[in-house]
VOLO-983676 format. One record per residue (C-alpha): residue in three letters; x, y, z. Coordinates in pm, 1 decimal. Layout:
BEGIN
   residu         px         py         pz
      ALA          X          Y          Z
...
***
This chain:
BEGIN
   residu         px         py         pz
      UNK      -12.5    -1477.6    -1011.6
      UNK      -61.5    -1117.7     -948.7
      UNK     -258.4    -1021.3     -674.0
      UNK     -329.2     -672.1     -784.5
      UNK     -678.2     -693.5    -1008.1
      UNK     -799.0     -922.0     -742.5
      UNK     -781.8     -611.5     -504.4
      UNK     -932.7     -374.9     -819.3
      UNK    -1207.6     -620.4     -845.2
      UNK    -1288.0     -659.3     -536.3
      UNK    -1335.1     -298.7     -449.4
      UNK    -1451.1     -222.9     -760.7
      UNK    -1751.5     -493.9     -717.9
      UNK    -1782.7     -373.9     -375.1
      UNK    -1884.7      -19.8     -504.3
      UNK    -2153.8     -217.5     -751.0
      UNK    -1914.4     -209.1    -1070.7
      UNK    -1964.2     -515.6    -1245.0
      UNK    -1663.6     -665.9    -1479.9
      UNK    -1578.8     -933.5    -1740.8
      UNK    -1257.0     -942.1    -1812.1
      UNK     -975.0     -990.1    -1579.1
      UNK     -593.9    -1067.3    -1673.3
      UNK     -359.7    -1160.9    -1449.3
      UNK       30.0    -1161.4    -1481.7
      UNK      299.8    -1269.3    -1285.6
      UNK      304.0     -926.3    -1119.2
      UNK       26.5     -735.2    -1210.8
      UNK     -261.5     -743.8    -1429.1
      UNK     -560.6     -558.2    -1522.5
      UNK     -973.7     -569.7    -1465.3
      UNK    -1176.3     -444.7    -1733.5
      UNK    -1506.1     -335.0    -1596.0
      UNK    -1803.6     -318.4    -1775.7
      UNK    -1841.1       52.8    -1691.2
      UNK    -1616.4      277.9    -1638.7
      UNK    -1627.3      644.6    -1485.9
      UNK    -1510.5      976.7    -1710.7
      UNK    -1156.2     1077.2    -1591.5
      UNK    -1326.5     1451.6    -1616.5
      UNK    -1625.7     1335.0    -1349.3
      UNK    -1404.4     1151.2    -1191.9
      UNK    -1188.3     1467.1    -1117.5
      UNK    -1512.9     1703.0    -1008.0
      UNK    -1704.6     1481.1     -802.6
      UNK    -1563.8     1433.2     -414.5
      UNK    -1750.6     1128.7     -433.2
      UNK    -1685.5      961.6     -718.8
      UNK    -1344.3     1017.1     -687.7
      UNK    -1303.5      855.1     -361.7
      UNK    -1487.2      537.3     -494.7
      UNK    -1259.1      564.5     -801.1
      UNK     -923.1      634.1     -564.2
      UNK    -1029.2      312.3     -318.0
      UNK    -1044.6       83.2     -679.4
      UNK     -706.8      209.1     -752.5
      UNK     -506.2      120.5     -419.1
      UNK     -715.5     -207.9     -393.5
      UNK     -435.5     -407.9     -601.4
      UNK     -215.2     -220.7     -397.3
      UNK     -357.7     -301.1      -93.4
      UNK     -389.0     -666.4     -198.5
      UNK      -59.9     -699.5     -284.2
      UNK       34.0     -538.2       28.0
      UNK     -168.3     -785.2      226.0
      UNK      -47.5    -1101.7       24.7
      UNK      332.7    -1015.5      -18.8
      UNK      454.3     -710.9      196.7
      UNK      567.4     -560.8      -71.7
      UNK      347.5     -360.6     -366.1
      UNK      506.2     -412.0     -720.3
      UNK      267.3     -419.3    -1004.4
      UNK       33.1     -158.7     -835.9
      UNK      318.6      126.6     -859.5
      UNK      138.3      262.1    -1167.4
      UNK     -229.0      228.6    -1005.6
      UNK      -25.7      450.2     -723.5
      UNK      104.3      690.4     -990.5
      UNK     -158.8      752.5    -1191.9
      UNK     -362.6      832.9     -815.1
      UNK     -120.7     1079.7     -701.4
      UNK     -142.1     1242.7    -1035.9
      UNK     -527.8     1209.9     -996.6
      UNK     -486.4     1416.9     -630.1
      UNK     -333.0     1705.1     -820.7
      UNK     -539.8     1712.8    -1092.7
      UNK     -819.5     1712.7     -875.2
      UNK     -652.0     2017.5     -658.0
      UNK     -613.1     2198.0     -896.8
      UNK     -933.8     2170.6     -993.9
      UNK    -1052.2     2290.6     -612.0
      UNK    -1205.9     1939.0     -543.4
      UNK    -1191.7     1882.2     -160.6
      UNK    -1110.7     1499.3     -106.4
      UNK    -1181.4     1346.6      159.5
      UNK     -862.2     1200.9      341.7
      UNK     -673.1      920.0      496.5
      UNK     -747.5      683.9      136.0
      UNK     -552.0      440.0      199.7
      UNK     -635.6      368.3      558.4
      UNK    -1014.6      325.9      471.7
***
């Protein structure tokens, strides 16, 4: 079983999202939570987006932790960095070191 939406969820609940659905895969899978954040607020708010970028590498970091290696989390990864330079070029200051945290 995939170990990436247990990460998402995880963080996700963490940060008080609540979900209902979760699918899991041999290698990845998905969490549908019951809210979910504008990609356009998401993008403006230093805040948000740091909540929203810790969700993302939580299958990644889960898989990381379970496996060494991170393979159905390389679009979670993707879709971040193209978050970060969306955001940029927006002038959003993020905070750093994401994946540390």
């Amino acid at each position: 079983m995939g170990t990436g939406p247990v990460g998402h969820a995880v963080v996700g609940h963490y940060q008080g999202l609540h979900f209902s659905r979760s699918y899991n895969g041999d290698s990845s899978g998905q969490v549908i939570f019951d809210d979910e954040w504008p990609e356009e607020a998401v993008l403006r708010d230093p805040d948000l987006f740091d909540h929203y970028g810790l969700m993302l590498l939580g299958g990644a970091c889960a898989e990381w932790l379970y496996s060494k290696i991170v393979v159905g989390a390389r679009g979670d990864i993707a879709a971040l960095k193209w978050l970060v330079s969306e955001a940029r070029d927006r002038g959003t200051l993020l905070r750093p070191n994401r994946w540390p945290r």
